[in-house]
C-alpha positions in Angstrom: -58.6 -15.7 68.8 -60.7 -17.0 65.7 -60.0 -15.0 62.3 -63.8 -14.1 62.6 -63.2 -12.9 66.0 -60.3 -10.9 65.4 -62.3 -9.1 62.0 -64.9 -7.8 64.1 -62.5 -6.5 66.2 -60.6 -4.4 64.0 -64.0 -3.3 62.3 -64.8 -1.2 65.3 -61.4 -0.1 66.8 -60.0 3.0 64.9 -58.6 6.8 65.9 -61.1 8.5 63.2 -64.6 8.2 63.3 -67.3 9.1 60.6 -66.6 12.4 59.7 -63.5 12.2 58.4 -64.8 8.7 56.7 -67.2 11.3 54.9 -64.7 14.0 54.9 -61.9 11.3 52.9 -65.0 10.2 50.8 -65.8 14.0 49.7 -62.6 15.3 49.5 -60.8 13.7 46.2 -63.8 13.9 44.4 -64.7 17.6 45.1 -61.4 18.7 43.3 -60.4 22.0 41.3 -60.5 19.7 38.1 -63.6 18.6 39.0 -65.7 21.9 39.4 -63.7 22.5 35.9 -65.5 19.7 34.6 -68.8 20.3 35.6 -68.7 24.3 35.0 -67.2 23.3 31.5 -70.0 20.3 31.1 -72.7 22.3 31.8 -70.9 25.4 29.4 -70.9 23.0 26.5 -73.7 20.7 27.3 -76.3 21.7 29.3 -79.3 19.7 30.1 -77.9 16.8 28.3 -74.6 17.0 30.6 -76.5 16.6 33.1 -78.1 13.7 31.8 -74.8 12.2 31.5 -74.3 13.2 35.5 -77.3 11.1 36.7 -76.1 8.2 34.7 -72.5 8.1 36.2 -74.3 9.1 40.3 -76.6 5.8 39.6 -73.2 3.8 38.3 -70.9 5.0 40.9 -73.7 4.1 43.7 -73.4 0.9 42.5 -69.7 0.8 42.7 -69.9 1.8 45.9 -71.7 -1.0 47.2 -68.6 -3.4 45.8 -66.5 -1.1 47.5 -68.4 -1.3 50.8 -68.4 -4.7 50.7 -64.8 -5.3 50.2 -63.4 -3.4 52.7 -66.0 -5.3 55.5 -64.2 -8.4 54.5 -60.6 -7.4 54.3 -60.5 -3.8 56.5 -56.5 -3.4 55.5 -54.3 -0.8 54.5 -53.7 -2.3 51.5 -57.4 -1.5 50.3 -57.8 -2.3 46.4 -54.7 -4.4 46.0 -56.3 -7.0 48.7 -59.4 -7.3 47.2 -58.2 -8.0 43.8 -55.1 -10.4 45.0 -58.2 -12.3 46.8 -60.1 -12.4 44.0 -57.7 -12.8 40.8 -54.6 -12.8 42.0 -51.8 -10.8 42.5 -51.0 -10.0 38.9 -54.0 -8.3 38.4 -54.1 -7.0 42.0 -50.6 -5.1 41.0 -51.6 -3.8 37.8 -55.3 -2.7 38.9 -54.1 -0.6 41.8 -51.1 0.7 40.3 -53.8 1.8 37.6 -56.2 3.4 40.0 -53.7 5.0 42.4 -50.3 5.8 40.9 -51.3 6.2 37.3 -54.2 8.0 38.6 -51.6 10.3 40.7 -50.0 10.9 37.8 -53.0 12.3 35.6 -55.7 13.5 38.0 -52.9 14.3 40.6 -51.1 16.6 38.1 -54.1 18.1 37.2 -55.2 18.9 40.6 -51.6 20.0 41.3 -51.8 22.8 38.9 -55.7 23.8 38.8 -55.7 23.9 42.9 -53.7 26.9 42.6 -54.8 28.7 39.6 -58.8 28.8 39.9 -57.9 29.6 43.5 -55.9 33.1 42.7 -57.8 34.1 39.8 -60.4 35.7 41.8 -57.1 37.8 43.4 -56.9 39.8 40.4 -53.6 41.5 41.2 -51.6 38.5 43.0 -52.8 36.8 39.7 -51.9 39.3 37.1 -48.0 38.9 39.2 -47.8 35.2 39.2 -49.2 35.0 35.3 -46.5 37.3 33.7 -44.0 34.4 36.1 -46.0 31.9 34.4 -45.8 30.3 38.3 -49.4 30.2 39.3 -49.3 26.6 39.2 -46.6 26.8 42.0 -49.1 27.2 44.7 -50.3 23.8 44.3 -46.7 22.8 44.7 -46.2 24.2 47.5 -49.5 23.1 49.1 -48.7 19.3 47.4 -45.3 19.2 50.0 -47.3 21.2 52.7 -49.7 18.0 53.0 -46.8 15.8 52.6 -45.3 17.0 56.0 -48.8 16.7 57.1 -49.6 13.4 56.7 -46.2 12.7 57.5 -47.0 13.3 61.1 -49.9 10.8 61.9 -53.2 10.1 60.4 -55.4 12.0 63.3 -53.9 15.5 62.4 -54.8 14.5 58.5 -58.4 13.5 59.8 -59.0 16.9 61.9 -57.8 18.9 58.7 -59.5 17.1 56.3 -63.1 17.7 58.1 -62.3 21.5 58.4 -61.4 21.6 54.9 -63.8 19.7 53.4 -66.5 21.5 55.3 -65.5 24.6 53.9 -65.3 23.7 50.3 -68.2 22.0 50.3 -70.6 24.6 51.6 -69.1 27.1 49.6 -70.1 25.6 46.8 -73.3 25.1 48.1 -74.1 28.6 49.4 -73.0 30.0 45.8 -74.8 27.5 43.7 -78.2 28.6 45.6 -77.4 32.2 45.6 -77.0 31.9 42.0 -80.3 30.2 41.5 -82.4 32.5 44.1 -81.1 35.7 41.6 -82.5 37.1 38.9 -80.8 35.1 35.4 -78.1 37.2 33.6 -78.2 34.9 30.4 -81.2 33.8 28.5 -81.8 30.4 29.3 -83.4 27.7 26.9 -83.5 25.0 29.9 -82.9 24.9 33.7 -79.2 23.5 33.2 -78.4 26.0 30.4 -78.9 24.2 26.6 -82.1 21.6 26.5 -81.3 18.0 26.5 -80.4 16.7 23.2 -80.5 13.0 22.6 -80.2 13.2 18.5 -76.2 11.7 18.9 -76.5 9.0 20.6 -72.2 9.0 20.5 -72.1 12.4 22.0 -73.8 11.8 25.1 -71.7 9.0 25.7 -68.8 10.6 25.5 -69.9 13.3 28.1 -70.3 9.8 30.8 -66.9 10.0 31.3 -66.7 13.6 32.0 -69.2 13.1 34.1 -67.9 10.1 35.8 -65.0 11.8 37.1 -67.0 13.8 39.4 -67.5 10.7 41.5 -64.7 8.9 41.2 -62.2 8.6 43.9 -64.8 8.0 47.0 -63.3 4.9 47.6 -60.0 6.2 49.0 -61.8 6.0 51.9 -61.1 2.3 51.8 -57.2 2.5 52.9 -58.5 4.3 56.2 -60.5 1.5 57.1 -57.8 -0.2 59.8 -57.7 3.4 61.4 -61.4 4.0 61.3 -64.1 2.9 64.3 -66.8 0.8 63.4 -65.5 0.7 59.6 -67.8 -2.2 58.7 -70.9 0.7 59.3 -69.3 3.8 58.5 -67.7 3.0 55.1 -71.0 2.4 53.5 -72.3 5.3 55.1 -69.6 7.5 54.0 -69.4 6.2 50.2 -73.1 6.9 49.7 -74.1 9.9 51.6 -70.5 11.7 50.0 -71.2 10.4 46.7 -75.0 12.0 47.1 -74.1 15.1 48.6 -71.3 15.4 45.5 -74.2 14.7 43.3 -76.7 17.7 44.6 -73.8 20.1 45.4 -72.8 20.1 41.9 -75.9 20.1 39.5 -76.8 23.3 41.7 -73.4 24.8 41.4 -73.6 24.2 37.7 -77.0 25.2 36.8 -76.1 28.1 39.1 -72.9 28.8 36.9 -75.1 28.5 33.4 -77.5 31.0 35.0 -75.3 34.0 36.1 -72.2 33.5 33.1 -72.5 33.9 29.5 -70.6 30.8 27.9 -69.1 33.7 25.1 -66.3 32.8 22.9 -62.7 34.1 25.0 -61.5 35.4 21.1 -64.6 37.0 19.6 -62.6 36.1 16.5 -62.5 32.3 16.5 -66.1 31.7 17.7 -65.2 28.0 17.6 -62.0 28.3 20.0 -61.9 28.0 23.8 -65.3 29.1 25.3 -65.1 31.2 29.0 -67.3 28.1 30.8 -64.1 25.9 29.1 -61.1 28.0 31.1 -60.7 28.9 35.1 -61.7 32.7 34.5 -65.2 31.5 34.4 -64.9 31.3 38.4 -64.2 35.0 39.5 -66.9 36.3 36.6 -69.6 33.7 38.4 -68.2 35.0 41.9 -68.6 39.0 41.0 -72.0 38.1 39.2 -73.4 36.3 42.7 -71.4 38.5 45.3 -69.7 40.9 43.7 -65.9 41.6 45.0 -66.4 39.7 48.5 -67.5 36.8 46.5 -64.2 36.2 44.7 -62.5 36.4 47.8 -64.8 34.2 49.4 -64.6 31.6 46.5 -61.2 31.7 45.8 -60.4 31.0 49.5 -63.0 27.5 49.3 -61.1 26.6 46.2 -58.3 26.9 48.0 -59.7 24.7 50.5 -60.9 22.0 47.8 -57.1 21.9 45.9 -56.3 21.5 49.6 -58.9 18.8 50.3 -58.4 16.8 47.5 -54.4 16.8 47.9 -54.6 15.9 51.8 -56.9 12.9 51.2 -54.3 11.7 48.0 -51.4 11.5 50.2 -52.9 9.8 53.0 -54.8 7.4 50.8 -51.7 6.1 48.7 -48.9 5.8 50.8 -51.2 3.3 52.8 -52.0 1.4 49.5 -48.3 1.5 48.9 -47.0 0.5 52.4 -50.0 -2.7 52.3 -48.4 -3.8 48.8 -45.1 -3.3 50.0 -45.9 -5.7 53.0 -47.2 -8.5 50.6 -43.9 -8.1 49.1 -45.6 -6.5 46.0 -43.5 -2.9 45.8 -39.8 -2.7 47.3 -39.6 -3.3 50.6 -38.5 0.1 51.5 -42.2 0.9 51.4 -42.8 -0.8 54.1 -40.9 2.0 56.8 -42.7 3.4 59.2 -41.5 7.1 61.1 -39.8 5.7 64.2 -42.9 7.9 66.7 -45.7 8.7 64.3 -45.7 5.4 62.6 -46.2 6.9 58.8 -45.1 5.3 55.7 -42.4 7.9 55.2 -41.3 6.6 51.6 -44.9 6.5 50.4 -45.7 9.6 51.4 -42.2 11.2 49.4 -43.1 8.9 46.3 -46.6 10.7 46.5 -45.7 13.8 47.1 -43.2 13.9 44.0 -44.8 12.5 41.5 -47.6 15.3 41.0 -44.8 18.2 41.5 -42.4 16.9 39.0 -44.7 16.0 36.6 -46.5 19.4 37.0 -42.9 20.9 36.4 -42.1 19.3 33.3 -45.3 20.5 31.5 -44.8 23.8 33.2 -48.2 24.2 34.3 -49.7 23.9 31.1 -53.9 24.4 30.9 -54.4 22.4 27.8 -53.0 19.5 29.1 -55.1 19.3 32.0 -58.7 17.5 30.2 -56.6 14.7 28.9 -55.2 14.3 32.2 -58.1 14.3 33.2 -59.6 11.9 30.9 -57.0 9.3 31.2 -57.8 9.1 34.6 -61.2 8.2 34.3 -59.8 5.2 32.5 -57.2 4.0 35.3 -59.7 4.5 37.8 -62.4 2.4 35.5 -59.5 -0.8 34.8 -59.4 -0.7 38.9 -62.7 -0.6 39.4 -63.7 -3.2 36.8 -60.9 -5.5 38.6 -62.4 -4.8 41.9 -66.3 -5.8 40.6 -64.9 -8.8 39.2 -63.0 -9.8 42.3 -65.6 -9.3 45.1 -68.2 -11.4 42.7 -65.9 -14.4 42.1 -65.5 -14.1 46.2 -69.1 -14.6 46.3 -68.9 -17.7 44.7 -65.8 -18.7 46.4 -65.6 -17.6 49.8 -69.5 -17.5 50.3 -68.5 -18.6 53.8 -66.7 -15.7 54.5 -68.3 -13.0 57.2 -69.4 -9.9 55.3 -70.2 -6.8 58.0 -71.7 -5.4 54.9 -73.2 -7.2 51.7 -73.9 -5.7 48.3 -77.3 -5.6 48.2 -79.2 -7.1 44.7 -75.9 -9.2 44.4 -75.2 -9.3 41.4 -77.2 -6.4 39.6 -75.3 -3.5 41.2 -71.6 -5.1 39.8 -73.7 -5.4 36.7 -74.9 -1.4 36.0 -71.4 -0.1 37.2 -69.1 -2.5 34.8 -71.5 -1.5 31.8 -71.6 2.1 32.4 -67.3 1.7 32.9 -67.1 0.0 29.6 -69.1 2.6 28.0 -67.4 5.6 29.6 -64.1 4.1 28.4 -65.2 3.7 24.9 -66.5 6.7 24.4 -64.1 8.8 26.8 -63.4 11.4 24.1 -65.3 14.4 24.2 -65.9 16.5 21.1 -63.1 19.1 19.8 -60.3 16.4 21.6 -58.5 13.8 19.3 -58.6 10.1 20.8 -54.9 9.3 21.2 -54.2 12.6 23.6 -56.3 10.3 26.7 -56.0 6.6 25.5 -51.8 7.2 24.2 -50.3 8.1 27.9 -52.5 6.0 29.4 -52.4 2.6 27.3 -48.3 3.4 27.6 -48.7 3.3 31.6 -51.0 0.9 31.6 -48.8 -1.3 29.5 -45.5 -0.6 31.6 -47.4 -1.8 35.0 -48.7 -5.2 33.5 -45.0 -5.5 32.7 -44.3 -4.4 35.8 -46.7 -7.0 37.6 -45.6 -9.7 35.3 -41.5 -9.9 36.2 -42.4 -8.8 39.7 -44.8 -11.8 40.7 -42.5 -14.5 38.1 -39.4 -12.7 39.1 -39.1 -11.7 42.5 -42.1 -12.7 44.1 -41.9 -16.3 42.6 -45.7 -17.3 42.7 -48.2 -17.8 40.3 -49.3 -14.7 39.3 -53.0 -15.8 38.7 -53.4 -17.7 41.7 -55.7 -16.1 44.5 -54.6 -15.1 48.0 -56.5 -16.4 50.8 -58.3 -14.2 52.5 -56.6 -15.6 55.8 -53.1 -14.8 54.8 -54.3 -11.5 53.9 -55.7 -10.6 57.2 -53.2 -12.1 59.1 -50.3 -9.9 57.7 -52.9 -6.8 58.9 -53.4 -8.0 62.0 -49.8 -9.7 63.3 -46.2 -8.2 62.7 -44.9 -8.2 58.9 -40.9 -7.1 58.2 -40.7 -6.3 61.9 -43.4 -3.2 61.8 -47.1 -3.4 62.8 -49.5 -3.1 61.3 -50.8 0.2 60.8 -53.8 0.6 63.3 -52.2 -1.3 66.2 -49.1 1.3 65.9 -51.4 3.9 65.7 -53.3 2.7 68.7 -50.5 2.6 70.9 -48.9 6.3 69.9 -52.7 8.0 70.7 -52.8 5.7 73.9 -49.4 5.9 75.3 -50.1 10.4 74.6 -47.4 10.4 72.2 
């Protein structure tokens, strides 16, 4: 059977089908950092956040359709680190996905870690008040971090019939809040619809709110990683990239103009006006909950941000161990990453790696709050070196492989690559909100960044042995997916056989 053949084949085979393509695309990006962001945005901001919002939805539509692309042409497990290897070679392929996934795992994953359980129980005043005087509130992320390990250690369908339910959930809670909160009477006095009117005097400061903004949408793509395990991937990725990234997009500008409406953004020390503000700190979510619902409503929204810390950590640790286990099997990581469960077929080792990163990094800053924006922030610019990588890759493809079958093409080739690298660049450079020195974001990340081109350097030379700049054929690619590499299947086809043999 032809290469061609055998690529439309694994397109529409799969064990998942679109909804949890949509439900994967959704549920990193609708995180507990997140709906900090956008509450604190909108807090410090207003109208001219939400500026900054529509900028990074059109940029990160465009990214998409790079995304969409790629994975039509190489439908692996090994997701980012394919496309780059085919397009610029394996050194870049290593550092770029390193950079979007693990780096990323250790910022955004930390911070989702500790915020998952915190903005949950704060709207449980007295379980709160006990956990606080601990100083363990950040514990419950923990222990839902190694819940979701065991999880997704027992097959991909039981992480795609969770991740639907708990997406779902968060998602229209969110919603049903946001318009509740619009449809009532205002509690503050309002100057705009999203709170302060847009102010476009500093050009520099609204910039800098891009990259706050951009983080509400990045992370769709882990969608990618699924595409060997999803049916009819070639239509459904696309699909799923856009309709999640739009439904993020509305979900939130009503959840925070809903926020600016029912909270006053009052100083949390009437002493130090210029301190931290109450749209700036979790407690802004039980005083928005009480204000909409009253006492139901903080049980109700502290249950769906339960769900959304829950959401966001099932779709991370099914997402990178697959990355991990496809570099692993282009000989990229260790080979241990390559093990598979003997009966559920899960990449056991990936999965641990992914599951302690987050909890021993949330450890050793015990949870702290004020760590959690430059977390944050850093992570905007792992995910944009990836993405950048990515852009770059699929283009030089175009050029290169325009022979190539493509399920899916980006349309107004070259213009989308085009808007989404700009706007990267530009969130990058101006990543630093005001009140927040520089080196706290661009210090821990140009450190890791620098340790995994090292990394990806000695590995190719070292071990590997092959030019490190030198593409990978597409071909070679697809046939590791598709045949038997270090004595394991691939992915899917074990998969495949588990769901049909009942086991």
């Amino acid at each position: 059977m032809s290469i061609e053949k055998k690529l439309t084949r694994h397109l529409q085979q799969g064990v998942v089908g679109f909804p949890v393509a949509l439900a994967s695309s959704v549920g990193v990006v609708m995180a507990s950092p997140v709906i900090l962001t956008v509450t604190s945005g909108f807090g410090m901001a207003g109208s001219t956040f939400a500026l900054a919002m529509l900028i990074a939805f059109i940029m990160m539509q465009a990214q998409a359709t790079t995304f969409a692309e790629a994975a039509s042409m190489m439908p692996t497990s090994g997701a980012v680190y394919d496309y780059i290897s085919c397009g610029l070679g394996r050194f870049w392929a290593i550092t770029g996905t390193i950079s979007a996934y693990l780096l990323v795992h250790v910022f955004a994953g930390t911070a989702e870690t500790i915020l998952s359980g915190i903005m949950a129980l704060v709207n449980f005043e007295h379980l709160n008040t006990m956990l606080e005087h601990s100083g363990t509130s950040w514990m419950v992320g923990v222990g839902l971090v190694v819940l979701f390990g065991i999880l997704n250690a027992m097959g991909v369908t039981i992480f795609g019939k969770a991740e639907i339910v708990l997406t779902f959930v968060m998602w229209a809670t969110l919603t049903v809040f946001g318009i509740i909160g619009l449809i009532k009477a205002p509690a503050v006095s309002l100057q705009g619809w999203f709170g302060s009117p847009l102010d476009l005097s500093d050009a520099s400061g609204v910039l800098s709110l891009i990259g706050m903004a951009m983080f509400m949408f990045v992370g769709f793509e882990l969608v990618t990683p699924l595409a060997p395990e999803l049916k009819d991937a070639g239509r459904n990725i696309p699909r799923a990239a856009k309709l999640g990234l739009t439904g993020v997009a509305v979900t939130m500008a009503i959840y925070g103009a809903a926020m600016v409406h029912q909270v006053a953004n009052v100083a949390m020390d009437p002493k130090n006006p210029a301190g931290p503000h109450l749209l700036d700190t979790p407690m802004a979510i039980p005083a928005f909950a009480d204000q909409v619902m009253g006492p139901f409503g903080k049980i109700w929204l502290g249950i769906g941000l339960l769900f959304a810390g829950a959401a966001t950590i099932n779709t991370l640790i099914a997402a990178l161990p697959r990355i991990l286990y496809g570099m692993a099997v282009d000989g990229a990581l260790p080979k241990a990453f390559t093990y598979l469960h003997p009966r559920f077929k899960t990449p056991l080792v990936g999965i641990l790696v992914a599951v302690v990163i987050p909890c021993v990094h949330a450890w050793f800053i015990q949870g702290d709050l004020d760590r959690i924006m430059p977390l944050v922030l850093a992570a905007v610019c792992a995910w944009g070196v990836a993405y950048l990588l990515v852009n770059l890759a699929i283009v030089r493809l175009r050029f290169t492989r325009p022979d190539f079958p493509r399920a899916y093409r980006s349309p107004w080739f070259p213009l989308p690559q085009i808007i989404s690298s700009v706007g990267i660049l530009i969130a990058i450079w101006y990543i630093t909100p005001p009140g927040m020195h520089p080196r706290d974001i661009y210090l821990p990340f140009g450190v890791m960044l620098g340790l995994t081109a090292l990394y990806a350097l000695v590995w190719t030379v070292l071990v590997q042995k092959v030019n490190p700049f030198r593409a990978v054929a597409i071909e070679d690619i697809l046939a590791e997916e598709f045949g038997k590499v270090g004595g394991h299947a691939s992915l899917i086809d074990e998969e495949l056989k588990r769901v049909a043999s009942g086991a």
